[in-house]
C-alpha positions in Angstrom: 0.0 0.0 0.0 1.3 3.2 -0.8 1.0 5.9 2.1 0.8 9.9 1.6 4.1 11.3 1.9 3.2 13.4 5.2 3.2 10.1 7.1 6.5 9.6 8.8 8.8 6.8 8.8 7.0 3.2 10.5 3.8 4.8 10.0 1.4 3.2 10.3 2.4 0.9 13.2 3.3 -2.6 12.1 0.2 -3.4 14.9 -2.3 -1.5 13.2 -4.4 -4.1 11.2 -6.5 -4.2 8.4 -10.0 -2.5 8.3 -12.9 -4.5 8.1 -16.3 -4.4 9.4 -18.3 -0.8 10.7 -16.5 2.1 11.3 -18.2 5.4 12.7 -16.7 9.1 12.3 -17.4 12.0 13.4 -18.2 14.7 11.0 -19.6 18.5 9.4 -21.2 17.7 6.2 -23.8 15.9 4.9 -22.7 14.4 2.5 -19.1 13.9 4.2 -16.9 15.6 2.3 -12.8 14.9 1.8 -12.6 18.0 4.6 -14.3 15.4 7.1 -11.4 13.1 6.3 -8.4 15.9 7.2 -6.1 14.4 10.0 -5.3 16.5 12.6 -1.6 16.6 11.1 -3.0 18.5 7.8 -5.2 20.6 9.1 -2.3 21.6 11.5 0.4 21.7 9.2 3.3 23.7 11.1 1.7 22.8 14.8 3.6 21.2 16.9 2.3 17.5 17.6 0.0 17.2 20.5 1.1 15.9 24.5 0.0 12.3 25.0 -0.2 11.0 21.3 2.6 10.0 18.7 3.2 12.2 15.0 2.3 9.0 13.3 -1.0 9.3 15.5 -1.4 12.7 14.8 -1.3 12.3 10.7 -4.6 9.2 11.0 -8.3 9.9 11.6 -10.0 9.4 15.1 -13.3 6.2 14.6 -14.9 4.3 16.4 -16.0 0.4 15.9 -19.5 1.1 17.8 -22.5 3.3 18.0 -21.8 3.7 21.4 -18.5 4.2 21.2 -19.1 7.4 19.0 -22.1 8.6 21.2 -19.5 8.1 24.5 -17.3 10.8 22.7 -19.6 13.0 21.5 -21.3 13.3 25.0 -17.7 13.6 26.8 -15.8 16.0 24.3 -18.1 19.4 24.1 -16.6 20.4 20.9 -17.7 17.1 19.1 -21.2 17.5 20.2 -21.8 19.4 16.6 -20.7 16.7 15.1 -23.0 14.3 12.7 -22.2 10.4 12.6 -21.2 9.0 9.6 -21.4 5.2 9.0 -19.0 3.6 6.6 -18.1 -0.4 6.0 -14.5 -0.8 5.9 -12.6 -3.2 3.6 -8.6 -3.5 3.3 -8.1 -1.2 0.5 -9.2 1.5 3.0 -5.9 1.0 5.2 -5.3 0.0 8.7 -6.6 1.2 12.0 -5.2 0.6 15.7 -7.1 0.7 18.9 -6.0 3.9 20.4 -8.2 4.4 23.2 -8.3 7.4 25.8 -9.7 8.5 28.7 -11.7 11.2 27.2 -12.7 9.5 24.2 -13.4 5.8 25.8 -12.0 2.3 24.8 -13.1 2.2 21.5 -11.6 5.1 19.9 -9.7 3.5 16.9 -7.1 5.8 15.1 -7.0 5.0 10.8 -5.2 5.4 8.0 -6.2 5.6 5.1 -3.6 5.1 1.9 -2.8 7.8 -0.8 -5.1 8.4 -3.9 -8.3 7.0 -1.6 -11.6 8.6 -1.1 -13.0 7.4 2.1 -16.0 9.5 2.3 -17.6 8.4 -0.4 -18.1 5.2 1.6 -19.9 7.0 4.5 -23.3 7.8 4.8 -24.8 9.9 7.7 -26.9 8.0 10.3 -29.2 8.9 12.9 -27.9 7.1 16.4 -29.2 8.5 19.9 -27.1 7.3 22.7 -27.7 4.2 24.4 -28.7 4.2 28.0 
């Protein structure tokens, strides 16, 4: 697979593993759009990279493998609460992702990336999901 060039050396992590199966992210438009699908490294360009989390981290997108998993951050993080879901259905052309959970964003917070010359968002639709009680 052929990464974008931003990515640094050993990224992604040799444990991240192939996507499969539902992912949920968080996003603005509806459609999603490729501005949903910015990583925090290129929106962020000349930023230095955040406490607590790794360049490599910085330069994948923050999903989530559960409804609830994406309602737990939404409710926690005030500035996501904006935020629509969007529902797509990974396959291994779309990358790899790693389970890169945190204590503000819960245990299934999953950080992806997603190979050069992809479009991601055209495989996410946005969903209505309430949090579970």
């Amino acid at each position: 697979m052929e990464w974008p060039k931003h990515f640094p050396e050993n990224c992604p992590p040799e444990a991240a593993q192939p996507i499969s199966g539902t992912i949920y992210r968080l996003v603005d438009n509806n459609p999603p759009t490729s501005d949903d699908f910015r990583s925090w490294r290129e929106q962020n360009i000349d930023q230095p990279c955040p406490k607590n989390i790794t360049e490599c981290q910085t330069c994948g997108l923050s999903v989530f493998t559960s409804a609830a998993g994406v309602c737990n951050a939404r409710n926690k993080i005030p500035a996501l609460r904006k935020k629509q879901v969007a529902l797509g259905y990974g396959n291994s052309d779309l990358g790899v992702m790693l389970n890169t959970p945190s204590r503000k964003t819960g245990n299934d917070h999953h950080t992806w990336w997603f190979p050069a010359n992809q479009e991601p968002w055209k495989n996410f639709e946005l969903v209505n999901i309430t949090s579970p009680d």
